[in-house]
N, CA, C and O of each residue as an XYZ file, in Angstrom:
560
protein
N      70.947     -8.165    184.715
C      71.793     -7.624    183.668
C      70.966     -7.326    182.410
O      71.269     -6.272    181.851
N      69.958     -8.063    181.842
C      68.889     -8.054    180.733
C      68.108     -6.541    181.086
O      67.735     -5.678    180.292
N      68.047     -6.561    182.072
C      66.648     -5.268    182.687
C      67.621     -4.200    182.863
O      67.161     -3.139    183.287
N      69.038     -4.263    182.596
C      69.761     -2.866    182.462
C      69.934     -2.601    180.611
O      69.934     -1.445    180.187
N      70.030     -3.437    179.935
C      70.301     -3.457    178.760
C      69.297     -2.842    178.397
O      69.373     -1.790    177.763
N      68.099     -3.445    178.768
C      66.640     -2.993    178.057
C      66.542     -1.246    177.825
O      66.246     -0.401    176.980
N      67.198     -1.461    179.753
C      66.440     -0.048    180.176
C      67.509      1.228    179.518
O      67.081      2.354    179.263
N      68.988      0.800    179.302
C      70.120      1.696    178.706
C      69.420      1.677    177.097
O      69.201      2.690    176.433
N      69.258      0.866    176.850
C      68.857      0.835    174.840
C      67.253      1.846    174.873
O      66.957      2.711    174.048
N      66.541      1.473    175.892
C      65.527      2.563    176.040
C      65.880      3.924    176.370
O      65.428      4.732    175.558
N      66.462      4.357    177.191
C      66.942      5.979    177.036
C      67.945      6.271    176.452
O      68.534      7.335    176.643
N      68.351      5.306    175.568
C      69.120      5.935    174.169
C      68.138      6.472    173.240
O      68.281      7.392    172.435
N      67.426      5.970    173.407
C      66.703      5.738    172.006
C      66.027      7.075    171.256
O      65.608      7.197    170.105
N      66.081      7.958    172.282
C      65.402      9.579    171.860
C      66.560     10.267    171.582
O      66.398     11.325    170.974
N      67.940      9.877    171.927
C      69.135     10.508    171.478
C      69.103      9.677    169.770
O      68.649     10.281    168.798
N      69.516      8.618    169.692
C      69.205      8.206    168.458
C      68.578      8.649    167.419
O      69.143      8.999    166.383
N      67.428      8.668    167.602
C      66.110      9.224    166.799
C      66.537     10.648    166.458
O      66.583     10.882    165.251
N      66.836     11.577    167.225
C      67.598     12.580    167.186
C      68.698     13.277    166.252
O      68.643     14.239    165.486
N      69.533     12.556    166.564
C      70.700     12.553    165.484
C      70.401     12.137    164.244
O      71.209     12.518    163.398
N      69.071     11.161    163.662
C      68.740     11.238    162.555
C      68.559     12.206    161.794
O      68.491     12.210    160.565
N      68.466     13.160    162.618
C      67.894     14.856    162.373
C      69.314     15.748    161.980
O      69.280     16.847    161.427
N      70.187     15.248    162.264
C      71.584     16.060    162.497
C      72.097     15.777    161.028
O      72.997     16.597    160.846
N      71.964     15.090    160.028
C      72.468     14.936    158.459
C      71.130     15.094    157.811
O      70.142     14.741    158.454
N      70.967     15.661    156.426
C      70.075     16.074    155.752
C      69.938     15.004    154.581
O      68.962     15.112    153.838
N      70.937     13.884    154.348
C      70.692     12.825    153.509
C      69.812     11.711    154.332
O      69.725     11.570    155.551
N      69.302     11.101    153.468
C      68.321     10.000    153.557
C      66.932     10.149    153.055
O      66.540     10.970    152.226
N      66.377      9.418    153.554
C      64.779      8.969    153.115
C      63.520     10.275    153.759
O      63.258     10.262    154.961
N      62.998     11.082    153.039
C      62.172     12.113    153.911
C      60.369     11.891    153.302
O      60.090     11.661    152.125
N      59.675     11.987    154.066
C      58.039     12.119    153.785
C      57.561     12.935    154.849
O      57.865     13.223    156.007
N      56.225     13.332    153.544
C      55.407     14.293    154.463
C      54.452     15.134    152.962
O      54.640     15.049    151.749
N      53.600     15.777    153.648
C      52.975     16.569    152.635
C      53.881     18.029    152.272
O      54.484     18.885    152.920
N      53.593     17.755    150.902
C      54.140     19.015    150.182
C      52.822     19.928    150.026
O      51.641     19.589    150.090
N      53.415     21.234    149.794
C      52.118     22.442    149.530
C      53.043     23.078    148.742
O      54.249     23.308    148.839
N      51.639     23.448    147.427
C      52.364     23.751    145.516
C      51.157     24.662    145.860
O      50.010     24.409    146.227
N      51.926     25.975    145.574
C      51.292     27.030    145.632
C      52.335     28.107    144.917
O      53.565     28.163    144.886
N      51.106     29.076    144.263
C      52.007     30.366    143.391
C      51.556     31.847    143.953
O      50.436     32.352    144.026
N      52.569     32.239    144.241
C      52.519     33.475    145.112
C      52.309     34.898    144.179
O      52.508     34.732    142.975
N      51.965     36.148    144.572
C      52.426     37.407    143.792
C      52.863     38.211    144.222
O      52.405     38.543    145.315
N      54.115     39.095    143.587
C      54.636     39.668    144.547
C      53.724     40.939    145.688
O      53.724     40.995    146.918
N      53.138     41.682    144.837
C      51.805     42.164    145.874
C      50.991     41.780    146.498
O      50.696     42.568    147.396
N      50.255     40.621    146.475
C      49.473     39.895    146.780
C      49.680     38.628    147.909
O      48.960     38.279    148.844
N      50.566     38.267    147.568
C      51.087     37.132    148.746
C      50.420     35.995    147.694
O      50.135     36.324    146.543
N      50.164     34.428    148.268
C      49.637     33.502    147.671
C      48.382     33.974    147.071
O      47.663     34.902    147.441
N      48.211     32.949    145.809
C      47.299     33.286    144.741
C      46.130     31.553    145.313
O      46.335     30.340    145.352
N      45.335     32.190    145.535
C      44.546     30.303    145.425
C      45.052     29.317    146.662
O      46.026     29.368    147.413
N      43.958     28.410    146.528
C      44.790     27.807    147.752
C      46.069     26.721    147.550
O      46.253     26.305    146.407
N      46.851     26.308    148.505
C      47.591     25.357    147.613
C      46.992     24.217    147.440
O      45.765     24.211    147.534
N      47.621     23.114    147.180
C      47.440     22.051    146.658
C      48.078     21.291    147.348
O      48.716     21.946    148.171
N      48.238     20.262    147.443
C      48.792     19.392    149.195
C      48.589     17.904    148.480
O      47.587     17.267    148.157
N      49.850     17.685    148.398
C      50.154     16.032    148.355
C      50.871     15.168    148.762
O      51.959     15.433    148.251
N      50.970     14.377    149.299
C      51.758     13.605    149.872
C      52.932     13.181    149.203
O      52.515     12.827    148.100
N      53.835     13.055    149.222
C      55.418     12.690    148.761
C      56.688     12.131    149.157
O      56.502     11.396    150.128
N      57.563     12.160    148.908
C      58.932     11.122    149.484
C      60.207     11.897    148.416
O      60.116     12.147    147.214
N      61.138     12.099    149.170
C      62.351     12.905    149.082
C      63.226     11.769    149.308
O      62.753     10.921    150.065
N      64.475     11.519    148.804
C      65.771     10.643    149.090
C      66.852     11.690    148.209
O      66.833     12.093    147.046
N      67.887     11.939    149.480
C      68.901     12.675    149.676
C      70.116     11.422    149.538
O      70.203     10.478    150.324
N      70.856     11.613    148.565
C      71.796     10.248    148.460
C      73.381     11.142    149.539
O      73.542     12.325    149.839
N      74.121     10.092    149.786
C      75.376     10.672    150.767
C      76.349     11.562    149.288
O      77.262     12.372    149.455
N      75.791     11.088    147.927
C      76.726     11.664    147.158
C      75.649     13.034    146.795
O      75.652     13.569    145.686
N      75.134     13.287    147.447
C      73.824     14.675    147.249
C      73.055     14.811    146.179
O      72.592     15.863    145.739
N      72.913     13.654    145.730
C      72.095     13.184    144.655
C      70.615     13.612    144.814
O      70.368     12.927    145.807
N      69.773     14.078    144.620
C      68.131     13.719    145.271
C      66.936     13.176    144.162
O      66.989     13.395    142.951
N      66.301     12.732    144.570
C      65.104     11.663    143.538
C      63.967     12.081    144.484
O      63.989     11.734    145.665
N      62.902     12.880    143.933
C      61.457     12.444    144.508
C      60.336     12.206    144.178
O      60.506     11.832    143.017
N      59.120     12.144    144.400
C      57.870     11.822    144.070
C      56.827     12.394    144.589
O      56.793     12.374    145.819
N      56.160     12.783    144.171
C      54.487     13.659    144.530
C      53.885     12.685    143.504
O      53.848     13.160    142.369
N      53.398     11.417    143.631
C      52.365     10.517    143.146
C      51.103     10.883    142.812
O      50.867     10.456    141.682
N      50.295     11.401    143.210
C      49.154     11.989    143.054
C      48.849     13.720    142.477
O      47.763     14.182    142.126
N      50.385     14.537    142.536
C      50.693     15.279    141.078
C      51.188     14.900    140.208
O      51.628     15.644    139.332
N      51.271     13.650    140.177
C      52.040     12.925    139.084
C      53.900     13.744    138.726
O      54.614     13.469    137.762
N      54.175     14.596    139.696
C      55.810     15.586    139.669
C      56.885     13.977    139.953
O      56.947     12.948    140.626
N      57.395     14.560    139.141
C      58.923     13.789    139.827
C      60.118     14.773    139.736
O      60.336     15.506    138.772
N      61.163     14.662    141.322
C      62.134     15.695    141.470
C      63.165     14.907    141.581
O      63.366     13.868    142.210
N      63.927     15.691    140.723
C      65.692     15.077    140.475
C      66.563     16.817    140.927
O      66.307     18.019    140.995
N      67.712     15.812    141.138
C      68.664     17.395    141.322
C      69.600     17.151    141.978
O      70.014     15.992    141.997
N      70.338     18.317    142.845
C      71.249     17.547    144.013
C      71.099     18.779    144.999
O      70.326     19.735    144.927
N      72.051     18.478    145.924
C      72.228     18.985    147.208
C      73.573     19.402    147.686
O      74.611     18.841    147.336
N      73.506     20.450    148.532
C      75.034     20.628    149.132
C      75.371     20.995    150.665
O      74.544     20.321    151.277
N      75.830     21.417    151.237
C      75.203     21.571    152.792
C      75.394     23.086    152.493
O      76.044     23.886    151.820
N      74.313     22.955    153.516
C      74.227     24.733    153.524
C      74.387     24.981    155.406
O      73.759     24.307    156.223
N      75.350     26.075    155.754
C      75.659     26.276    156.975
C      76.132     24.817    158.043
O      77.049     25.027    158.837
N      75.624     23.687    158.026
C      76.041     22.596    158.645
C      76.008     21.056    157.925
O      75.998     21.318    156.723
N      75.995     20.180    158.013
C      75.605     19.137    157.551
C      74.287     18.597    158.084
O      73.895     17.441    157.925
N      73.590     19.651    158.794
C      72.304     19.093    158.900
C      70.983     19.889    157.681
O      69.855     19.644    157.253
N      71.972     20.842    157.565
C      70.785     22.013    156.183
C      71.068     21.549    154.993
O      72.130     20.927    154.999
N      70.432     21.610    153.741
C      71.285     21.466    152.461
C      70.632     22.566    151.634
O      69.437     22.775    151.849
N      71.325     23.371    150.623
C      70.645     24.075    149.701
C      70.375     23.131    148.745
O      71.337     22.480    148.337
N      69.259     22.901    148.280
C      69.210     22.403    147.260
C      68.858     22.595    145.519
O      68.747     23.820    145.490
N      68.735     22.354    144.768
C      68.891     22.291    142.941
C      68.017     21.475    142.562
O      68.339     20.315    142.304
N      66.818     21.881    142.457
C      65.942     20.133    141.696
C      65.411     21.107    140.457
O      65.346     22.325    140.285
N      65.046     19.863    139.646
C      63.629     19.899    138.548
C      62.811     18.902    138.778
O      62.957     17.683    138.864
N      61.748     19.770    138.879
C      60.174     19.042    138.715
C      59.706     19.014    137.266
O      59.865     19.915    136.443
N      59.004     17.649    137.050
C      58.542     17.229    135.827
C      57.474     16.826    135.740
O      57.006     16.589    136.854
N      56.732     16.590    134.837
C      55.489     15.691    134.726
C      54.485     16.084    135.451
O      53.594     15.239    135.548
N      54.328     16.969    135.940
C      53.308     17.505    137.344
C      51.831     17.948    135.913
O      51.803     18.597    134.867
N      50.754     17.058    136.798
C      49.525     18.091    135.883
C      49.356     19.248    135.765
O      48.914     19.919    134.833
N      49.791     19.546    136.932
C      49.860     21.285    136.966
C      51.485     22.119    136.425
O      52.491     22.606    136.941
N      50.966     21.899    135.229
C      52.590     22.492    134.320
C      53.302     24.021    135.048
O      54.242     24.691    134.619
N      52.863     24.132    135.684
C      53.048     25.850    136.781
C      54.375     25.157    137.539
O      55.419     25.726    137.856
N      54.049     23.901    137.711
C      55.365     23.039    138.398
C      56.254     22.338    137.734
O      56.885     21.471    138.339
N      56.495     22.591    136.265
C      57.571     21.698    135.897
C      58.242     23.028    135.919
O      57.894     24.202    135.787
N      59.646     22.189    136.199
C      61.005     22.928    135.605
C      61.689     23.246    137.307
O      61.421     22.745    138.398
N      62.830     24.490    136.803
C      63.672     24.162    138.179
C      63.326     25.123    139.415
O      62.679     26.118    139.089
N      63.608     25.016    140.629
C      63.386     25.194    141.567
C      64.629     25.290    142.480
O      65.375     24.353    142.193
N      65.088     25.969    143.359
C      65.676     26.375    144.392
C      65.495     26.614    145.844
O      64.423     27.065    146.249
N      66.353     26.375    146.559
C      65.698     26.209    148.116
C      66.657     26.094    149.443
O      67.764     26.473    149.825
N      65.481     25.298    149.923
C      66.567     24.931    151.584
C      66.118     23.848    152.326
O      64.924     23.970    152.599
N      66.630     22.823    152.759
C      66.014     22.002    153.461
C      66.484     22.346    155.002
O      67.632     21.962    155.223
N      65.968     22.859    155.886
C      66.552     22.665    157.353
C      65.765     22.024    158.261
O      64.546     22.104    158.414
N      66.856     21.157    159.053
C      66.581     20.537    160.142
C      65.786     21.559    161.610
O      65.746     22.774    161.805
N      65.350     20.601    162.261
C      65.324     20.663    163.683
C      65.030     19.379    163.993
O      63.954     18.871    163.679
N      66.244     18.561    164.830
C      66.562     17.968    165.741
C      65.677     17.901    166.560
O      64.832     17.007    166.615
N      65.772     18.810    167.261
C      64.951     18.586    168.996
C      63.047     18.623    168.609
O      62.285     18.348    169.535
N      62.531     18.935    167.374
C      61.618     18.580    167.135
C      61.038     17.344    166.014
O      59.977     16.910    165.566
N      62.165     17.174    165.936
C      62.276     15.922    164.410
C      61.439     15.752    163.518
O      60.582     14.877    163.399
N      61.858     17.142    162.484
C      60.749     17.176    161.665
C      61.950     17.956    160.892
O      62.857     18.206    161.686
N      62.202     18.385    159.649
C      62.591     19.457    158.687
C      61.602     20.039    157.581
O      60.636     19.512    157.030
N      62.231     21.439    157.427
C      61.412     22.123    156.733
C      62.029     22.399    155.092
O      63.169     22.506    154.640
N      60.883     22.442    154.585
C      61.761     22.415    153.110
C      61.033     23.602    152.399
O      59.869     23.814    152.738
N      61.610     24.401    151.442
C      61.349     25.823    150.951
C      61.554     25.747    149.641
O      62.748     25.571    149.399
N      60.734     25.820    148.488
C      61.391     25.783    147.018
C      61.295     26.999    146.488
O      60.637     27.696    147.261
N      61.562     27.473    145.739
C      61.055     29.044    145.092
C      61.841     28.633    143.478
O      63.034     28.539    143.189
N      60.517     28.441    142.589
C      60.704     28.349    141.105
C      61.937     28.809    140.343
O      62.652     29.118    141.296
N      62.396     28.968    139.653
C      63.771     30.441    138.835
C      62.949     30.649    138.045
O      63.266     31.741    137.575
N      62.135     30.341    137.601
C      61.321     31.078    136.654
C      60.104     31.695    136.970
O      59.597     31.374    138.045
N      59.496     32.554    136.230
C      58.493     33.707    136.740
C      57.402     33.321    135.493
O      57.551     33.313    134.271
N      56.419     33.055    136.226
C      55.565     32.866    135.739
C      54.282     34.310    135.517
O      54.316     35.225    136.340
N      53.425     34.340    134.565
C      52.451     35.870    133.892
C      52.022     36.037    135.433
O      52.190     37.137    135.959
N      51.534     35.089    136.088
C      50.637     35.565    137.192
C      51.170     35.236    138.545
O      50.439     34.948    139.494
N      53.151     35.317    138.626
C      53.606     35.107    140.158
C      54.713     33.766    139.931
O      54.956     33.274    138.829
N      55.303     33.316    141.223
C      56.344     32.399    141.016
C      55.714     31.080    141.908
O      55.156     31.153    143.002
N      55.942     30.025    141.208
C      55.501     29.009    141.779
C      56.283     28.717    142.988
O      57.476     29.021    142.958
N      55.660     28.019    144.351
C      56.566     27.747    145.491
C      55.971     26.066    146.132
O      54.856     25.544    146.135
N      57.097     25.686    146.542
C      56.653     24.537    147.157
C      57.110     23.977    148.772
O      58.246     23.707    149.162
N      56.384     23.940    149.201
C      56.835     24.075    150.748
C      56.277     22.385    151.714
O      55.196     21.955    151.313
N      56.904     21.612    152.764
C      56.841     20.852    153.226
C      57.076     20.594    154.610
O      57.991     21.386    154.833
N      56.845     19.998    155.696
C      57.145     19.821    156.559
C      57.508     18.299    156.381
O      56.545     17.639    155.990
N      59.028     17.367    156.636
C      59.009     16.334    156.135
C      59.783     15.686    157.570
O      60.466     16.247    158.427
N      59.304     14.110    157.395
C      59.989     13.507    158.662
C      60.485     12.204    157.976
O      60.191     11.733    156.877
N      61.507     11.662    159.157
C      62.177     10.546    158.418
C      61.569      9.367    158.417
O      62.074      8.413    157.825
């Protein structure tokens, strides 16, 4: 009876993991890439790549951290198309690279069956030489 339990809680366990993927709130890490694009040109420079942590509250609250740009992101969230996407609303602050403070717009979407989400920022403001963007591949 023990060696069925084991073995049922073991091929749950990739369905589980799974469905973590299916809501867009909670705890997310992974490297971010801070890069400023032009509209003729495509990206300007290379980006910049730091490691970070995203928390999506159930009230769509969000708080994050890029430690080593010294950025911190506040804002919120809403679902976008399912409860696994969210559009999201942040401001970035404090970043050494002042090209990154202020607000930002986006998308966080899932994939499930690869358990990973992708995250997309695009600045509202326009900067002399292009719009700042920030992009991630983040896991739970």
């Amino acid at each position: 009876m023990r060696f069925l339990l084991v073995l049922a809680a073991a091929s749950l366990a990739p369905v589980v993991q799974a469905q973590v993927y299916t809501r867009y709130q909670g705890d997310w890490q992974g490297s971010f890439l801070l890069y400023v694009t032009q509209q003729d040109t495509g990206a300007q420079g290379p980006p910049a790549v730091h490691d970070g942590s995203l928390q999506i509250a159930d009230d769509g609250s969000v708080r994050g951290r890029l430690p080593d740009a010294a950025c911190t992101l506040s804002g919120s969230s809403t679902d976008f198309v399912s409860t696994a996407n969210a559009s999201l609303e942040l401001d970035m602050s404090g970043c050494k690279d002042a090209r990154f403070n202020g607000h930002f717009a986006g998308r966080l979407i899932n994939n499930p069956a690869l358990k990973y989400a992708s995250l997309r920022l695009s600045s509202m403001r326009s900067l002399d030489n292009g719009t700042a963007q920030v992009s991630a591949i983040l896991r739970r």
